[in-house]
C-alpha positions in Angstrom: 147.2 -75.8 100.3 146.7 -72.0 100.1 146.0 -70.2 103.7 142.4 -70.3 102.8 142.5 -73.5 102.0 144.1 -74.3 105.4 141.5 -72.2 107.6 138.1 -74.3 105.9 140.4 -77.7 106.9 140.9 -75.9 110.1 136.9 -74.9 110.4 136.0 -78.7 109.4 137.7 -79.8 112.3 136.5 -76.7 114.9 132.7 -78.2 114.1 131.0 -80.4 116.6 130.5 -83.5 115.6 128.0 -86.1 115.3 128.8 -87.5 118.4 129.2 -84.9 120.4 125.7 -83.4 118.9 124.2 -86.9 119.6 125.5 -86.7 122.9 124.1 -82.9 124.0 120.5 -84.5 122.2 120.4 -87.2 124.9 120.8 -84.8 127.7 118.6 -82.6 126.5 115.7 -85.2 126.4 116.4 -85.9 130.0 116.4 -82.2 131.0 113.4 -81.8 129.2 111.4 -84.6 131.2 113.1 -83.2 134.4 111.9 -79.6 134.0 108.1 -81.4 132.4 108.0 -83.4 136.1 108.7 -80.1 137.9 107.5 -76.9 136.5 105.3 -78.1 133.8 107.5 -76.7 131.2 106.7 -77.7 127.5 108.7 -75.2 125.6 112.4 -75.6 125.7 114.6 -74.7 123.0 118.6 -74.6 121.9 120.4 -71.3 122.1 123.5 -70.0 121.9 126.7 -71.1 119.7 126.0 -75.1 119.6 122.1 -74.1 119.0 123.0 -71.5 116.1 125.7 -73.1 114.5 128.5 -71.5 115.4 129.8 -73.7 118.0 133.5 -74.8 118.8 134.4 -78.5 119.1 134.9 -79.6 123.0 134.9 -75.9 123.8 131.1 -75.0 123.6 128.3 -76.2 126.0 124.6 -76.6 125.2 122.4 -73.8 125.9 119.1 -74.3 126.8 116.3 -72.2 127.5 113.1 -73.2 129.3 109.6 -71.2 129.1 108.8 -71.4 132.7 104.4 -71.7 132.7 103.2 -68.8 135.1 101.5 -71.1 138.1 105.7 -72.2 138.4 107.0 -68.9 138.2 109.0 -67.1 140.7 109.0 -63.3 141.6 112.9 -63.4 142.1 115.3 -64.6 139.4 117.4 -65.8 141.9 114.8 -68.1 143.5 113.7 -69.2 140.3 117.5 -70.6 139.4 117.6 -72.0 142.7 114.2 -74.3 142.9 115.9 -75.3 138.9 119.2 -76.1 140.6 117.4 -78.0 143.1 115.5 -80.0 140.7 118.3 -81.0 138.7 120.3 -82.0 142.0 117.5 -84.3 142.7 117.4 -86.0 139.0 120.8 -86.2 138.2 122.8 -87.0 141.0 125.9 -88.1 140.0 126.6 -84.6 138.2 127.5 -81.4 139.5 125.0 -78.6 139.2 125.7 -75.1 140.3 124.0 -71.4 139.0 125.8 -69.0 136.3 123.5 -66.4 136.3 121.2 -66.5 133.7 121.6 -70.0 134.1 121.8 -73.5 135.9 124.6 -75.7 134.3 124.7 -79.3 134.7 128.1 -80.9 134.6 127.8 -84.4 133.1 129.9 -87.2 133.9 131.0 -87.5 130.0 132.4 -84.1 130.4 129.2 -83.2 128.7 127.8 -79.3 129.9 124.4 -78.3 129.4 123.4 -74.2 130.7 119.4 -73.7 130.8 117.8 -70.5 131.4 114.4 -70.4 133.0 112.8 -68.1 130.9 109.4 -66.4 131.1 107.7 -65.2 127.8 106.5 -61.8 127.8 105.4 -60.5 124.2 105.5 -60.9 120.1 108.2 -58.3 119.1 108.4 -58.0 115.2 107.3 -61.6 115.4 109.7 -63.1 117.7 109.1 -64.3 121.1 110.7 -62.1 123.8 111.0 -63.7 127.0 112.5 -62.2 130.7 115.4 -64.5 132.3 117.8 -63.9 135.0 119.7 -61.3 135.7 120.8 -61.2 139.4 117.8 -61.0 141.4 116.2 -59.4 138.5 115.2 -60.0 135.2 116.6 -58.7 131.3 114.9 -59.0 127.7 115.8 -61.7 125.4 115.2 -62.9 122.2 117.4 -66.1 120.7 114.9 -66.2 117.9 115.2 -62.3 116.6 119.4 -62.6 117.3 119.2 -65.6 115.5 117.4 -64.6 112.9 119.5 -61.0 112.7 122.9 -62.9 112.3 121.5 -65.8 109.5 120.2 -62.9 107.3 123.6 -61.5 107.2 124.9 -64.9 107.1 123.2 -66.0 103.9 123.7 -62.9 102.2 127.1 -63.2 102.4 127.8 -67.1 101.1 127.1 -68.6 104.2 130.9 -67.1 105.5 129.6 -65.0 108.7 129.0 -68.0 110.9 132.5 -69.8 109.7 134.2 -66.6 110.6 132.3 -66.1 114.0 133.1 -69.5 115.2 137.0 -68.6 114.2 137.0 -65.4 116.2 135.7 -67.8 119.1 137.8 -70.6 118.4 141.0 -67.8 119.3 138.5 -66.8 122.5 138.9 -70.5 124.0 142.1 -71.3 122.4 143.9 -68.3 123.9 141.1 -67.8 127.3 140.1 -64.5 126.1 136.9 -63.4 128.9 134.6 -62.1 126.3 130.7 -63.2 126.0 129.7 -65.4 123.0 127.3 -63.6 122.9 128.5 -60.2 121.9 131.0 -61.6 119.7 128.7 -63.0 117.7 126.4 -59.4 117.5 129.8 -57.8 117.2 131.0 -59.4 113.9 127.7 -60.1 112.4 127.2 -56.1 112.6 130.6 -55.6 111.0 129.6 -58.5 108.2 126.8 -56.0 107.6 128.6 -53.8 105.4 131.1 -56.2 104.1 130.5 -57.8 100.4 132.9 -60.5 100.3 134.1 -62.7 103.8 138.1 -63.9 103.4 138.8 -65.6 106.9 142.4 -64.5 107.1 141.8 -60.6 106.3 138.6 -60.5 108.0 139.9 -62.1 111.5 142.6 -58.9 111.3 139.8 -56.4 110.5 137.3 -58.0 113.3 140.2 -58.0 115.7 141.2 -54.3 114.8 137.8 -53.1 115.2 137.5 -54.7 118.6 140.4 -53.5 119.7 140.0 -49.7 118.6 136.2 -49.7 120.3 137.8 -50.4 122.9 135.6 -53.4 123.7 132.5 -50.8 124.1 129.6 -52.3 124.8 127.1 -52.6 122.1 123.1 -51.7 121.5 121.3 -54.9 120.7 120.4 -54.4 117.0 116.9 -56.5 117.3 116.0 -53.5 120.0 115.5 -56.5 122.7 118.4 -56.8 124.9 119.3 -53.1 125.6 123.3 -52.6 125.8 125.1 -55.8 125.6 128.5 -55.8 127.8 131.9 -57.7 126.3 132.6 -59.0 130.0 131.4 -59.4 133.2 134.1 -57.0 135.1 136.4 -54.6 134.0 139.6 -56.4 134.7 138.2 -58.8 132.4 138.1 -56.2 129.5 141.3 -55.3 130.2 143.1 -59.2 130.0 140.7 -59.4 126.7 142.1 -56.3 125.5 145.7 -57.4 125.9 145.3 -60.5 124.6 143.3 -59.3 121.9 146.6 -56.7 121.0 148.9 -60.1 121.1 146.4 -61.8 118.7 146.3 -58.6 116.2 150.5 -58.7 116.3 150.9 -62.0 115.3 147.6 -61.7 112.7 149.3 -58.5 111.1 152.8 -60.9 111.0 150.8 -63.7 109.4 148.8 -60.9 106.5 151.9 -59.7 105.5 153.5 -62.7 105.0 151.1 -64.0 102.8 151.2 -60.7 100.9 155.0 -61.6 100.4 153.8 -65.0 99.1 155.7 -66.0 102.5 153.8 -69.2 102.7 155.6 -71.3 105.5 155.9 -68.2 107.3 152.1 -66.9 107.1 150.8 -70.6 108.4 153.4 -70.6 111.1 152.0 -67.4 112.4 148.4 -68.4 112.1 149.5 -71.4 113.8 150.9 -68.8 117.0 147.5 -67.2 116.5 145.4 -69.6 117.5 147.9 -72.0 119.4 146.7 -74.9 117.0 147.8 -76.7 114.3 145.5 -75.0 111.3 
């Protein structure tokens, strides 16, 4: 197989699968009816990687996102994830539930995880719901509607080949636990897919990585105008372990390019192979 070949064998297996997906639905139906008993909630939707397709095999949780009606709202975001956390400790007791801030995760005994963020819907923006969630005590914009919408628009325009390629650049994130938010990788390379016109995985991973590294890891402007500035990592000793590992990656990645370019074959895939500590 040519190195292309290899990396759309490699994505097949990367996908969740049918299982897994049937899995995450069962939970979700039971968080549902849990969040229904306890806050009235009616609305709650998938976000995130699983939601949006770009998801990674037994790496990725489900995200969920619950509009919170007003009569069960809570000044405080932090006393809103708690009387969640407390609901869910009450339902499903067998499972381990703790707060990541903007959201409560449940730890399933199948080794299933499922995130939800109580959410409270504020306006219409450009036609997509923007809602308020957690954010330490207080409360930041969101939109999983307009992001989602933002990154499919490049996706399609570009043969489908942005979301393959995000969930690669994530795949090396778990693969090689590199502390950088799903979340701004996937605004990250969908804004660089923006001015590509062609998406090959294996020149486009040492671009992406190349442009990360030279930013710096900057934090970006949400390009829906929702979410304000959008931070790589939580703290900045976290930036700096991305940022080495990112340099590793982008050595090994360069090794890999210009083997290929040598017609190097055995040599390319056993550098890809280092790359993303897999078999590919």
């Amino acid at each position: 197989m040519t190195i292309n070949q290899h990396f759309v064998d490699f994505l097949a297996r990367l996908t969740p699968t049918d299982a897994e997906r049937a899995s995450y639905a069962t939970h979700k139906l039971s968080i549902k009816a849990r969040l229904n008993d306890s806050f009235n909630v009616s609305i709650c939707n998938e976000t995130g990687s699983f939601g949006n397709g770009t998801g990674v095999r037994f790496y990725t949780d489900l995200d969920l996102m619950a509009s919170i009606p007003a009569a069960s709202q809570r000044n405080d975001s932090q006393s809103m994830l708690s009387a969640v956390k407390t609901s869910f400790e009450g339902r499903f007791t067998s499972s381990s539930i703790g707060i990541r801030t903007p959201a409560v995760v449940c730890y399933f005994s199948d080794n299933r995880t499922v995130e939800v963020t109580p959410a409270y819907y504020q306006e219409q923006s450009n036609g997509f719901s923007v809602y308020l969630i957690p954010d330490f005590g207080g409360w930041q914009k969101a939109s999983p509607s307009a992001h989602n919408a933002y990154v499919n628009n490049i996706n399609s325009n570009l043969g489908y080949k942005v979301k393959p390629l995000i969930r690669l650049i994530k795949a090396l994130k778990y693969f090689r636990n590199i502390p950088i938010s799903s979340f701004y990788l996937e605004l990250r390379i969908a804004k660089y897919c923006q001015d590509e016109e062609s998406i090959i995985y294996e020149y486009d991973i040492q671009r992406v990585i190349s442009r990360l590294i030279s930013d710096n890891l900057a934090a970006i402007r949400d390009p829906m105008g929702i979410s304000g500035l959008v931070s790589p990592c939580t703290t900045e000793l976290q930036r700096l372990d991305a940022m080495s590992k990112l340099n590793t990656a982008l050595t090994r990645v360069n090794n890999a390019v210009a083997c290929q370019k040598a017609d190097q074959h055995t040599d390319a895939l056993g550098w890809w192979k280092l790359v993303f500590d897999r078999e590919i």
